[in-house]
C-alpha positions in Angstrom: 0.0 0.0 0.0 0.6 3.7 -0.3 3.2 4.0 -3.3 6.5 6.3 -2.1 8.2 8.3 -4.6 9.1 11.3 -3.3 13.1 10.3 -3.4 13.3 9.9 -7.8 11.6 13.2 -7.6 13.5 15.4 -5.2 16.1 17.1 -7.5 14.8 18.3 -10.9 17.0 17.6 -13.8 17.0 19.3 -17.3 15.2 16.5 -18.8 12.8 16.3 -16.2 12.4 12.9 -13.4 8.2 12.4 -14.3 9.4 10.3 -16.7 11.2 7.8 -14.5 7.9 7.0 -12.4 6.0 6.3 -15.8 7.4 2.4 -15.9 6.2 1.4 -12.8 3.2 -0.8 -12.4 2.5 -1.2 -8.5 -0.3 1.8 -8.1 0.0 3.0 -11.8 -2.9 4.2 -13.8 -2.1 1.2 -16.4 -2.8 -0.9 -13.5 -6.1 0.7 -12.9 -7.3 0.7 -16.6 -6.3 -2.2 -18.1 -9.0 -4.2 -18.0 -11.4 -1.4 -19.6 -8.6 -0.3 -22.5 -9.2 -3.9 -23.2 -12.3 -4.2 -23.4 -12.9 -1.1 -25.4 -10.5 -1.9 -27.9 -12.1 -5.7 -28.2 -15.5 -4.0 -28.8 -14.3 -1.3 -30.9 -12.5 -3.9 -33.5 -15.3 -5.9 -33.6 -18.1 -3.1 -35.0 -14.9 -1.7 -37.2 -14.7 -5.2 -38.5 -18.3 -5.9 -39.3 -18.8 -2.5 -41.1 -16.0 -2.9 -43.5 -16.9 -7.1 -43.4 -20.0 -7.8 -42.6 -22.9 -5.1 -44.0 -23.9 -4.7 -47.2 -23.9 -1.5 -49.0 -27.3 -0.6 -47.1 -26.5 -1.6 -43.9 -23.2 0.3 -44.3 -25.0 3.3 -45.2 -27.0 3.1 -42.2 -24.2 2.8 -40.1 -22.9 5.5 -41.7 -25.4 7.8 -40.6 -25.8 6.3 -37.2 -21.9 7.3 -36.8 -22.0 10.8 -38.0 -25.0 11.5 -35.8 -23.5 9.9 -32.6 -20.0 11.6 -32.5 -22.0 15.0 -32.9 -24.1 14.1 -30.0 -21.4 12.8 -27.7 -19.8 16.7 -27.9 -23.4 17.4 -25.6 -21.5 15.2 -22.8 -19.8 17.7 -20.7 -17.4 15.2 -19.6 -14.1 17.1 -18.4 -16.3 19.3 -16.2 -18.2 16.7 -13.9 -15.0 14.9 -13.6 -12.5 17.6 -13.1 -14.8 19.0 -9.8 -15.8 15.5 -8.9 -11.8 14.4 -8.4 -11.9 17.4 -7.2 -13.8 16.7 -4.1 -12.5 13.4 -4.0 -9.1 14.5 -3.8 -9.8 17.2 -0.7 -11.8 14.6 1.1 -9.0 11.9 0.6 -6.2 14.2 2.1 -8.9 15.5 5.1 -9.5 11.8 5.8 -5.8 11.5 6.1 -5.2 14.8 8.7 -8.3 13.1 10.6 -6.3 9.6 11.8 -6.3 9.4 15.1 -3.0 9.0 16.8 -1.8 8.3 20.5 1.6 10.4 20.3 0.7 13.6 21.8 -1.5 11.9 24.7 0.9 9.4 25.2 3.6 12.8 26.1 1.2 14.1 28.1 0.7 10.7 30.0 3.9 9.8 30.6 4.7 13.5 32.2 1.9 14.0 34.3 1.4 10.6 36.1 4.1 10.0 37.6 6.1 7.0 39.7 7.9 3.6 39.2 5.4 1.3 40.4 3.7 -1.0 39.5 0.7 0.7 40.4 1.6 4.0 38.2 3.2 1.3 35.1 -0.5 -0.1 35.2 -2.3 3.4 35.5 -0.1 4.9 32.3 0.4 1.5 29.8 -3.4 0.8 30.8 -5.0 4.6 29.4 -2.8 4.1 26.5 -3.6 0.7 25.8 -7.3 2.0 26.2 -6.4 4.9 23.6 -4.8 2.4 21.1 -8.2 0.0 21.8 -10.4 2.4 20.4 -8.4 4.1 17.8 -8.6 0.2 16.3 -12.3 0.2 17.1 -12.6 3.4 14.9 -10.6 1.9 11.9 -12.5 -1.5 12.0 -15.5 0.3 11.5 -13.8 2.1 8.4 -11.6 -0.2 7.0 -13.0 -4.0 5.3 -8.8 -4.5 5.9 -9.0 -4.3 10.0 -12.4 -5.7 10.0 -11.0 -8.9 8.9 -7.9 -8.8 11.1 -10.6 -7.9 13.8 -13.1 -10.2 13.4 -14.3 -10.5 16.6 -13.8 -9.4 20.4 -11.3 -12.0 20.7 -8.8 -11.4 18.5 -8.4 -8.2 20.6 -7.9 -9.9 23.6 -5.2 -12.1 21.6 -3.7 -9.0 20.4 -3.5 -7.5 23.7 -5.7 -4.2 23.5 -8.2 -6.0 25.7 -8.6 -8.4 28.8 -11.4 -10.7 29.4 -12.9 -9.1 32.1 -13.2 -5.9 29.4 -14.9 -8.2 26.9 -17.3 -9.2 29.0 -18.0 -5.5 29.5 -18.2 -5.1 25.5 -20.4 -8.4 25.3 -22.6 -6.8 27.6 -23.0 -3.3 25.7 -23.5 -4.4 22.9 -26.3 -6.7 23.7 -27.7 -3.5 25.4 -27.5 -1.2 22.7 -26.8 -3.2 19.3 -27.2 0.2 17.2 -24.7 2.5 18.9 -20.9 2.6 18.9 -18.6 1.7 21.3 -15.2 3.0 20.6 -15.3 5.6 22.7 -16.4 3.1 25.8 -12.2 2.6 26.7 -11.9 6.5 26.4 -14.4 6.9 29.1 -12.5 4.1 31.3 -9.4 6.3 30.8 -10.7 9.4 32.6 -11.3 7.8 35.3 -8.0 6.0 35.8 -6.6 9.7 35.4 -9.3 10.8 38.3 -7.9 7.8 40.2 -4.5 8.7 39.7 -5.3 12.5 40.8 -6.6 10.8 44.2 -3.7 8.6 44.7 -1.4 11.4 44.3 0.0 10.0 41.1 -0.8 13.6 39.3 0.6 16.3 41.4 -1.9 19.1 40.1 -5.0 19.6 38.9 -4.1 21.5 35.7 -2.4 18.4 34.7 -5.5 16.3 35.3 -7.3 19.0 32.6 -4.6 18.7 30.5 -4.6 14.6 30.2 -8.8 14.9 30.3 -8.7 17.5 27.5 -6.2 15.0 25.4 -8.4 12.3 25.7 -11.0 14.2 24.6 -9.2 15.1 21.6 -8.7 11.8 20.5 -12.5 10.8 21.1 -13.1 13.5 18.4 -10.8 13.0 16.3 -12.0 9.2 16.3 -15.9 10.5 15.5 -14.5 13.2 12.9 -12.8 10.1 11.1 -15.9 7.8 11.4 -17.9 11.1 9.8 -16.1 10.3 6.8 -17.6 6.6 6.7 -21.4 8.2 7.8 -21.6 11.1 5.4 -20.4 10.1 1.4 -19.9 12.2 -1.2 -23.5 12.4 -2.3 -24.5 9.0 -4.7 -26.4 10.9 -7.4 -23.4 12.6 -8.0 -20.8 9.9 -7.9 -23.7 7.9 -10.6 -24.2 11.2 -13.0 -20.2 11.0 -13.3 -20.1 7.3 -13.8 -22.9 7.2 -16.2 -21.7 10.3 -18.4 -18.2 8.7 -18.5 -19.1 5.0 -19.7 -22.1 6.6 -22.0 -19.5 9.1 -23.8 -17.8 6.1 -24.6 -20.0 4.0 -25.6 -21.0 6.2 -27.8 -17.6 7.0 -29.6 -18.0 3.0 -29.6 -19.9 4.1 -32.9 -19.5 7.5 -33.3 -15.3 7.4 -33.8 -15.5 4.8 -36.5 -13.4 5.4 -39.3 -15.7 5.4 -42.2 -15.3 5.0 -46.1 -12.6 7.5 -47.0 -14.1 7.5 -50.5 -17.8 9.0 -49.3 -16.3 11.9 -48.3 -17.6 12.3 -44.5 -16.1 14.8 -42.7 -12.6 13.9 -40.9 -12.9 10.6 -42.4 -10.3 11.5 -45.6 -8.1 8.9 -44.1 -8.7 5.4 -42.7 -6.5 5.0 -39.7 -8.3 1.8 -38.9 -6.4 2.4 -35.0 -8.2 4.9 -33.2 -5.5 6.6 -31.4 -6.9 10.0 -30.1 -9.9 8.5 -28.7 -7.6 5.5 -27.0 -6.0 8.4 -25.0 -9.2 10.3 -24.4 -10.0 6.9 -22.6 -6.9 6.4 -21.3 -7.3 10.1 -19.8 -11.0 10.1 -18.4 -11.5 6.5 -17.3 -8.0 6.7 -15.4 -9.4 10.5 -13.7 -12.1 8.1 -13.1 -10.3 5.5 -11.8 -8.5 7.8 -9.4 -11.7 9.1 -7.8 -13.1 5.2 -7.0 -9.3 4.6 -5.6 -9.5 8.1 -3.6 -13.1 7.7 -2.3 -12.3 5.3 0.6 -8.2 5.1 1.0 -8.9 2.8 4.1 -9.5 -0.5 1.7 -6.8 -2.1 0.1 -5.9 -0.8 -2.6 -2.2 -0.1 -3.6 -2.8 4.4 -2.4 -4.6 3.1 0.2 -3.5 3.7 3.9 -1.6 1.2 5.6 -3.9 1.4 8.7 -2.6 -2.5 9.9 0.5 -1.2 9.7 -0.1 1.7 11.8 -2.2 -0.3 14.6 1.4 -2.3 15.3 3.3 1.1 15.2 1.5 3.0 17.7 1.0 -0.5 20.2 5.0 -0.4 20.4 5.5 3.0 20.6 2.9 3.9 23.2 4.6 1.3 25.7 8.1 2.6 24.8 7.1 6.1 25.6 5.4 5.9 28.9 7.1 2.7 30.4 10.6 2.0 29.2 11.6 5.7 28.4 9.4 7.2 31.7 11.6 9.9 33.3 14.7 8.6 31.7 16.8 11.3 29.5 20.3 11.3 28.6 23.2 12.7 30.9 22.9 16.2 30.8 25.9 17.7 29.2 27.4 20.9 27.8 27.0 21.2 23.8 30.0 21.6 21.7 29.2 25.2 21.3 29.0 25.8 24.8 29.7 29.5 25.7 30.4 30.4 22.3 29.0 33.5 21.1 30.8 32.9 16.9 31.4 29.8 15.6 31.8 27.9 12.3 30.2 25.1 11.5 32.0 22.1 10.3 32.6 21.8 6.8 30.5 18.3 5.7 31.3 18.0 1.9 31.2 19.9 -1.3 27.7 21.3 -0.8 28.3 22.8 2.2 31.5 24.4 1.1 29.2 25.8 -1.7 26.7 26.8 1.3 29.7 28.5 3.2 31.6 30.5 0.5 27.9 31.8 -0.8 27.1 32.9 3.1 30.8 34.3 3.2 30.0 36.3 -0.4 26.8 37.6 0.9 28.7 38.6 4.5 30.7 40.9 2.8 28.7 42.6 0.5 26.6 44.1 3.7 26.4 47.5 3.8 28.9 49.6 6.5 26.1 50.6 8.4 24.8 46.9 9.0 28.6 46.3 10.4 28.9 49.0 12.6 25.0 48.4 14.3 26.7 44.6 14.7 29.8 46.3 16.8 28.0 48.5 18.8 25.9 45.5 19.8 28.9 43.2 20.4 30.0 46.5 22.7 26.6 46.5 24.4 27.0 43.0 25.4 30.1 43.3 26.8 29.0 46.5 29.1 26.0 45.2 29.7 
């Protein structure tokens, strides 16, 4: 999932570095249209090769007509506009469903600052509200994602996987028999605020503006959570998503007809040559269908397609890094020590390779070609600081 190409593209070169990403396959347009090029062109060879095989001079004449009279209709289609501000959306919406992911980083900061102690009792208060965090942030993405719903399947794989313990089942059991049409995964969030509440009591928190500040980041992720499941609730609306499918796949089948290349001897219009290939129309499909393409992939980037997010992937990264943060690294920093610029007012930095010498003598250019003035306000400053 989620192609990376942002290192072929970093430096520009005179003859460009597009074209270097245009023979890959894994989440490539050709991947996406294949299947329809094919069939067009199948479809299109056949009604090219029973007009010039299979009609008689009637027929052909019919056809004739019937071709001339589609491809001046299909120009009614207004094709590039309902796609252009359809991907549009799509496009906006994809990225806004990506800012919306719920993560545990911030809280987990927070967590591992404000409740403090080596304990077991404190190790149980802090791995336990972020194990709660990282319990429903999966609970969110199984109800968005078909990929996590299968990993998910069913209460017990989370106890398996450790987000949950079997007295906590029990208590999801129980909900959900109680109330089988409303969500859940903000239940552990709730449990969470009052472990910090407990910890307040217990002395673990030493203030109450810390107790607001882990509440209010708990809070946080609960709406971040329901902003993400928004996404899933409200769609871009259907009518629209079916007037752009249905004008895309009618323009075509219509140029189906409508772009045959007729009898260059009848003297139609734009038909004085038979190319027998048609070309432009090819990469008018190869153009729209793929915008199209692009929207279904965009739509939901929670499946598993190859742009899609690589939400599995990020449910194992934040249940390591939540434990590494507020257990094993808890109050432990380096030895504090002086920097190697330490009481140094002027320094140069060390020289790394031929880029920064380039860096260096530019800076040094531009360092002399100040103005007198801009020296002298520097000196009486330097003098300031020494008086002062």
């Amino acid at each position: 999932m989620t192609v990376t190409y942002s290192k072929d593209v970093a430096t520009s070169h005179w003859i460009g570095n597009f074209w270097k990403l245009l023979f890959r396959w894994r989440g490539s347009v050709y991947k996406l249209i294949w299947v329809d090029l094919l069939a067009y062109c199948i479809l299109y060879g056949i009604i090219s090769a029973t007009y010039r095989f299979g009609l008689d001079a009637d027929q052909r004449t019919t056809f004739e007509k019937l071709s001339t009279q589609l491809e001046y209709l299909s120009s009614f289609i207004p094709i590039s506009f309902l796609l252009g501000f359809y991907v549009s959306i799509v496009v906006t919406r994809w990225w806004n469903q990506y800012l919306s992911i719920p993560w545990p980083d911030s809280l987990a900061l927070h967590v591992t600052a404000g409740i403090h102690g080596h304990d077991d009792v404190s190790r149980k208060m802090r791995r336990t509200i972020m194990r709660y965090a990282n319990l429903s942030i999966t609970l969110t993405l199984a109800m968005m994602s078909p990929i996590v719903k299968k990993r998910f399947h069913s209460l017990q794989v989370y106890v398996d996987f450790g987000l949950m313990t079997e007295n906590e089942k029990r208590i999801f059991e129980n909900f959900r028999e109680r109330n089988t049409k409303q969500s859940d995964y903000w239940l552990p969030l709730v449990w969470s605020t009052s472990i910090v509440n407990t910890a307040r009591r217990e002395g673990k928190i030493q203030d109450d503006f810390a107790v607001k500040t882990l509440i209010d980041k708990i809070g946080d992720l609960r709406g971040t959570c329901g902003s993400l499941l928004s996404y899933d609730w409200i769609n871009v609306p259907l009518v629209y998503t079916q007037v752009v499918t249905i004008a895309v796949f009618t323009f075509f089948a219509t140029t189906l007809l409508g772009r045959q290349f007729l009898d260059p001897a009848k003297g139609f219009e734009n038909s004085e040559i038979d190319f027998y290939i048609p070309i432009v129309t090819i990469l008018q499909l190869f153009f729209y269908v793929g915008w199209l393409k692009v929207a279904e992939t965009l739509l939901n980037p929670f499946g598993g397609d190859d742009d899609d997010f690589e939400v599995n992937y990020l449910i194992d990264r934040n249940h390591k890094y939540v434990y590494l943060v507020v257990d094993e690294m808890h109050s432990e920093h380096p030895e504090l020590l002086q920097d190697k610029y330490w009481d140094k007012e002027s320094f140069e930095l060390l020289n790394l390779g031929e880029d920064s010498q380039r860096y260096t003598l530019d800076t040094q250019q531009q360092a002399s070609q100040r103005p007198e003035k801009d020296r002298k306000t520097q000196n009486c400053a330097a003098v300031n600081r020494i008086y002062l």
